[in-house]
C-alpha positions in Angstrom: 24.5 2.7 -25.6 22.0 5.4 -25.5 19.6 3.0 -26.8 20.4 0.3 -24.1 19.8 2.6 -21.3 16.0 3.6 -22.6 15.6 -0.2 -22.8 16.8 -0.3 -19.2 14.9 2.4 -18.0 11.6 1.6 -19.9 11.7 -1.9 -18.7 12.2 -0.7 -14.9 9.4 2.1 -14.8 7.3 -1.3 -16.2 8.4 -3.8 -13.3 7.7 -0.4 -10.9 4.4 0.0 -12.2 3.1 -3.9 -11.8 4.2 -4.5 -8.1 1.6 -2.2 -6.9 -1.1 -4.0 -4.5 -4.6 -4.0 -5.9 -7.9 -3.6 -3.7 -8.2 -2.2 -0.5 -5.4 -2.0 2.1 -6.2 -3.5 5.3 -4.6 -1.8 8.5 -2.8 -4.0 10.8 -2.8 -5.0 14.0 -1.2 -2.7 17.0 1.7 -4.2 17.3 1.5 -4.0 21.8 -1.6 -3.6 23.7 -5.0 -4.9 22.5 -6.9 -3.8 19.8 -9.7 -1.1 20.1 -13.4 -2.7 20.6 -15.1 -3.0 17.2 -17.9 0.0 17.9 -15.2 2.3 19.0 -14.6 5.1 16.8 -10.8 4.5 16.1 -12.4 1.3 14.6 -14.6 3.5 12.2 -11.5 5.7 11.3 -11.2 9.1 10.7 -14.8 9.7 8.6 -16.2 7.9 11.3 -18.8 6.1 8.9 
């Protein structure tokens, strides 16, 4: 039994660690009002680069 629930457990910390998303994450859309204009500095976010 002991042995089946380190099989469990090593097989869901496996399935945990592939869903991730690769690459960078875009931010969305507001979800009311329009978007800022692209030069704006909420655009840039916070480094403001």
């Amino acid at each position: 039994m002991k042995r089946f629930a380190c099989l469990v457990l090593a097989l869901g910390a496996l399935a945990l660690a592939g869903c991730g998303m690769r690459g960078d994450l875009d931010r969305p859309p507001p979800m009311w009002g329009d978007p800022p204009p692209a030069d704006s500095p909420e655009s840039r976010g916070a480094s403001g680069v």
